[in-house]
C-alpha positions as CSV (number, residue, x, y, z in Angstrom):
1,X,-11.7,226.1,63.6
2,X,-13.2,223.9,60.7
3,X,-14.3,226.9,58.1
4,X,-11.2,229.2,59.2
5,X,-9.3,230.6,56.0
6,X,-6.1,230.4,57.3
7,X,-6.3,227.3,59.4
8,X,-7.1,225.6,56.1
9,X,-3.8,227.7,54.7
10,X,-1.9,226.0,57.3
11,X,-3.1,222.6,56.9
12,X,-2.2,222.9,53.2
13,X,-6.1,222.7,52.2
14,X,-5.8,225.8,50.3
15,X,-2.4,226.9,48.3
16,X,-0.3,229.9,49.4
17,X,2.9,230.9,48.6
18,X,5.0,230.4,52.1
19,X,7.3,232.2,53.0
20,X,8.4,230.9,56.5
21,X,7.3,228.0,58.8
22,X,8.0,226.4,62.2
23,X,6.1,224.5,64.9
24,X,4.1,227.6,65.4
25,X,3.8,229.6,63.3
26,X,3.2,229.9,59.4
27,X,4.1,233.1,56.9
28,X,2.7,233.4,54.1
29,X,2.2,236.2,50.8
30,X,-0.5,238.0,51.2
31,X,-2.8,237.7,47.7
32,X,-4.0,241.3,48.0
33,X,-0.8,243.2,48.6
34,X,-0.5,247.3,50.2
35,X,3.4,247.0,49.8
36,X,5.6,245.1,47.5
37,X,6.4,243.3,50.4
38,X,3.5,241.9,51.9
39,X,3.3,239.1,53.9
40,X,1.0,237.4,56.6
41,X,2.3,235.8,60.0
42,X,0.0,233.4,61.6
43,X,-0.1,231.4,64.4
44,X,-0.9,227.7,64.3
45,X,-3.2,227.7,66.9
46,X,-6.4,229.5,66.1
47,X,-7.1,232.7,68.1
48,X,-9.7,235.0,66.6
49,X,-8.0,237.9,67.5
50,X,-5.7,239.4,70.0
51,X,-8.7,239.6,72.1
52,X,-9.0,235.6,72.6
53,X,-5.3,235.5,73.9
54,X,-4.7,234.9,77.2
55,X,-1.5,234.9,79.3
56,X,-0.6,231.3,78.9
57,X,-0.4,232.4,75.2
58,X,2.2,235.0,75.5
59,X,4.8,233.3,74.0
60,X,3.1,232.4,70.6
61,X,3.2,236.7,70.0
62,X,6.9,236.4,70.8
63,X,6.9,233.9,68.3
64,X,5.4,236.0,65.5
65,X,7.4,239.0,66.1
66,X,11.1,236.5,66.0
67,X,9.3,235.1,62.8
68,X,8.5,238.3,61.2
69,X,11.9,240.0,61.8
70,X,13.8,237.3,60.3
71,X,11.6,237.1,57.2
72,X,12.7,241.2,57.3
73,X,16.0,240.3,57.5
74,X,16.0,237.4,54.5
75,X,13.8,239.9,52.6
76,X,16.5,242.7,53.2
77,X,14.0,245.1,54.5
78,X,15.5,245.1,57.9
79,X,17.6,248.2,57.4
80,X,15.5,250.6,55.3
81,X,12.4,249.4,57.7
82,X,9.5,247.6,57.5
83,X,6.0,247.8,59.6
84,X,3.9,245.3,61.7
85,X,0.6,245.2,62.3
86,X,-2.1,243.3,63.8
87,X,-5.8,244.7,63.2
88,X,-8.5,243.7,66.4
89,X,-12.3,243.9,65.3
90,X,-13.9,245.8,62.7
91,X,-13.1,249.4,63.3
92,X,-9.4,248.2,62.8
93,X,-10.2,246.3,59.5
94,X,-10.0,242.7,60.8
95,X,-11.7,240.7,57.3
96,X,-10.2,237.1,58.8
97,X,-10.7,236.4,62.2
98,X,-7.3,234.3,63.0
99,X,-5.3,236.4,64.4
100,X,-2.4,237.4,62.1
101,X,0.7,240.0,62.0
102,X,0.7,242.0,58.8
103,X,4.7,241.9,57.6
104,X,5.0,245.1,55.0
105,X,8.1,246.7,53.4
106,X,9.5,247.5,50.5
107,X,8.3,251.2,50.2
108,X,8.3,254.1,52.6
109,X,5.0,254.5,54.7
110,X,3.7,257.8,56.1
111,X,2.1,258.0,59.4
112,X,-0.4,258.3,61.0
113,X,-1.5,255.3,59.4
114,X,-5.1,254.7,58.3
């Protein structure tokens, strides 16, 4: 998608501070933190959301997930615990619609969330 924030993150058009990248997928800081650790996993392939996906895309989620627990792991968050989230529309909070995995640690979260 030509005016997509992140697809022009990915393609280097606009800076971030990367954290992780492989064929498929790119992980980045996010520039308006909620945790001291705060970091974006996208896909390279543009989905708007979770809704777009379908089931030949399966393995680009498994993707994010392996991505996001080994930036946990180099971040040394992995023990004390971190959270994942993807928000779908609106209601959820969506602002950027590519489809991203919100990475957070580095603090203690309550629940329910929201």
């Amino acid at each position: 998608m030509q005016d997509c924030l992140f697809c022009k993150i990915i393609k280097g058009e606009i800076k971030s501070k990367k954290v992780f990248e492989n064929e498929s997928v790119f992980a980045f800081e996010d520039i308006n933190p909620t945790a001291p650790i705060h970091i974006l996993v996208v896909p390279k392939k543009h989905f708007a959301s979770l809704n777009e996906m379908t089931p030949e895309d399966k393995d680009i989620v498994g993707e994010i997930f392996l991505a996001a627990k080994n930036i946990a792991k180099e971040k040394n968050i992995d023990k004390s615990g971190y959270r994942t989230v993807f928000n779908t529309g609106p209601d959820a909070g969506q602002a950027i619609y590519h489809i991203h995995l919100h990475l957070l640690g580095g603090r203690k979260f309550s629940w329910p969330a929201g």
